[in-house]
C-alpha positions in Angstrom: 0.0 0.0 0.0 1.3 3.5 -0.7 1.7 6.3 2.1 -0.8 8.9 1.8 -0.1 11.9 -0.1 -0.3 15.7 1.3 -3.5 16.0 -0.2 -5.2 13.0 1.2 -3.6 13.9 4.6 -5.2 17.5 4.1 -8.3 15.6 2.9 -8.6 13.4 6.2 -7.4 16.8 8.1 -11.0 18.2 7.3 -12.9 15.4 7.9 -11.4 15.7 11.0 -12.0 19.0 11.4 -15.9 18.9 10.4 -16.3 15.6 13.1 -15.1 18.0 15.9 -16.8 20.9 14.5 -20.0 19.2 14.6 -19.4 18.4 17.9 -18.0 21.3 18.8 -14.7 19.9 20.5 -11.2 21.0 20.4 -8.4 19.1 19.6 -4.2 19.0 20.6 -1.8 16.7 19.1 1.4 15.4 21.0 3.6 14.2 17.9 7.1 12.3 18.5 7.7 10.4 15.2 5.4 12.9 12.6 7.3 15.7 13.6 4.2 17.8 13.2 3.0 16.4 10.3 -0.7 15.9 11.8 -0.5 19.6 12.9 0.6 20.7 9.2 -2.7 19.0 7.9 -4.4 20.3 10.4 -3.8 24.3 10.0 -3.7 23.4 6.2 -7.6 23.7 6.5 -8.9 27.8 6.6 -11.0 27.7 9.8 -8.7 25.4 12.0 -8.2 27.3 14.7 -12.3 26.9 15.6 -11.1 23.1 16.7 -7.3 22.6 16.7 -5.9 23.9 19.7 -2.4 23.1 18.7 0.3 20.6 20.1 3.9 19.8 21.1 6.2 18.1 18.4 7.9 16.4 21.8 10.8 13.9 19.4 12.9 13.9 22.7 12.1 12.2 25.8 12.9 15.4 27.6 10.0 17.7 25.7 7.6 14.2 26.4 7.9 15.0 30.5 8.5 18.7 30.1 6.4 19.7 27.3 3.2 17.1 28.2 4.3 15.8 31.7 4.9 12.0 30.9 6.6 10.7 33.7 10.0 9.9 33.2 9.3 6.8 35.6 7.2 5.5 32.2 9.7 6.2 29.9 12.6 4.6 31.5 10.2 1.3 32.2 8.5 0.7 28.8 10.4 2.8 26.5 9.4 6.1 24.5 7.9 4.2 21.7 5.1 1.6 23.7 1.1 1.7 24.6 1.9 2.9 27.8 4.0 6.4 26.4 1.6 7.0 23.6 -1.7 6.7 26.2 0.2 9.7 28.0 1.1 11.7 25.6 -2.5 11.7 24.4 -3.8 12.1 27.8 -1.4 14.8 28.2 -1.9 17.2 24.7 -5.6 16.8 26.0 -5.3 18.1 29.5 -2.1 21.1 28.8 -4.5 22.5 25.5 -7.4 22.2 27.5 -9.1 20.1 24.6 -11.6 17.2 24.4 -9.6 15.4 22.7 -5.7 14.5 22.5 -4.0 12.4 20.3 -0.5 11.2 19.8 2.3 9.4 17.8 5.4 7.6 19.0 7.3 5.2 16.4 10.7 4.5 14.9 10.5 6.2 11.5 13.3 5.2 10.2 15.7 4.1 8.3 17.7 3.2 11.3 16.9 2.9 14.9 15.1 -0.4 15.1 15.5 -3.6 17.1 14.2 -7.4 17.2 11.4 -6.1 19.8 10.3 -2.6 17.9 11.4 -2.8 14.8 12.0 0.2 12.0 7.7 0.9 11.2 6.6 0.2 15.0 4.2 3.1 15.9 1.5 3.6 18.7 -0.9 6.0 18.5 -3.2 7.4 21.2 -6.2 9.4 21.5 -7.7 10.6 25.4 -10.5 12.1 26.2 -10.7 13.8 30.3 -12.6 11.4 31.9 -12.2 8.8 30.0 -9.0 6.0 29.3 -6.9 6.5 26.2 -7.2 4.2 23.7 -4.2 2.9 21.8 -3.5 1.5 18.2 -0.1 -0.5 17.3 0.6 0.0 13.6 3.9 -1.9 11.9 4.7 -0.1 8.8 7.0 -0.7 5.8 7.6 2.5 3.7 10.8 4.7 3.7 11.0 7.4 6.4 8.8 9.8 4.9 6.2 7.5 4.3 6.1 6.2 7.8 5.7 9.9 9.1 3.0 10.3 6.5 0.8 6.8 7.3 1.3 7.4 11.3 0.1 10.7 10.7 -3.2 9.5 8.4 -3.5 6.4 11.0 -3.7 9.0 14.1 -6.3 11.1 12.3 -8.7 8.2 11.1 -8.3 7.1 15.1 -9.4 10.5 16.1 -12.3 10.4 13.6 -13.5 7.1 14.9 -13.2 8.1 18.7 -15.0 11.5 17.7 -17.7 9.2 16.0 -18.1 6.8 18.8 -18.3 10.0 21.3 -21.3 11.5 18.8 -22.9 8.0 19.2 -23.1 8.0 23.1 -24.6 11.9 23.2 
């Protein structure tokens, strides 16, 4: 399968956009492995700022604890890249933008940076909502750098779409 292009990224961006509109949340991103590629598709819409808060490109594990207080504790136990670091990321874009709804990326893009247990392509992305437990996807993908960055990035906005759309269903 081929990563996504920038317009299909932009074109998922304002789906996005109009599910959070229509509900009338906000949203903050916490981006390791995109490098702010979700919040580049984001702002690419006119009218973004009426649901994207914003977000922290946090590629250190520093500007994780600092920027969206993940504890360092987690970090050092299950590694920057694992459920356990993307939930709180997530959890934390949501709570420091105020937003009802945060989502995340952690990975190994690539080329190099791999091992047997996370390979080059391992990603996890998050979404949190206050009140509720984050919910976390595991995605293993095979394209070059760029189009790991660029499938993460689509991956973590079709998750936010479906956790907007099972949050329209409940109200």
């Amino acid at each position: 399968m081929t990563p996504p292009s920038e317009t299909q990224l932009a074109d998922a961006a304002a789906r996005l956009g109009t599910a959070l509109r229509g509900i009338g949340w906000q949203m903050a991103t916490a981006e390791s492995s995109t490098g702010g590629l979700i919040g580049h598709a984001m702002t690419m819409i006119p009218g973004a700022s009426d649901y994207y808060r914003g977000g922290v490109i946090c590629y250190s594990n520093l500007a994780k604890e600092v920027g969206l207080g993940v504890p360092h504790e987690l970090i050092a136990e299950h590694g920057a890249v694992s459920p356990e670091v993307a939930a709180a990321m997530a959890t934390g874009a949501a709570h420091r933008f105020s937003a009802e709804l945060g989502v995340s990326v952690t990975g190994i893009a690539g080329p190099d940076g791999g091992s047997e247990a996370k390979p080059v392509g391992t990603h996890f992305l998050g979404v949190a909502r206050p009140g509720h437990p984050a919910r976390v996807k595991q995605l293993l993908l095979t394209h070059d750098r760029e189009g790991n960055k660029a499938a993460a990035a689509m991956a973590a906005m079709e998750l936010a779409l479906d956790e907007v759309a099972v949050a329209s269903a409940v109200h």
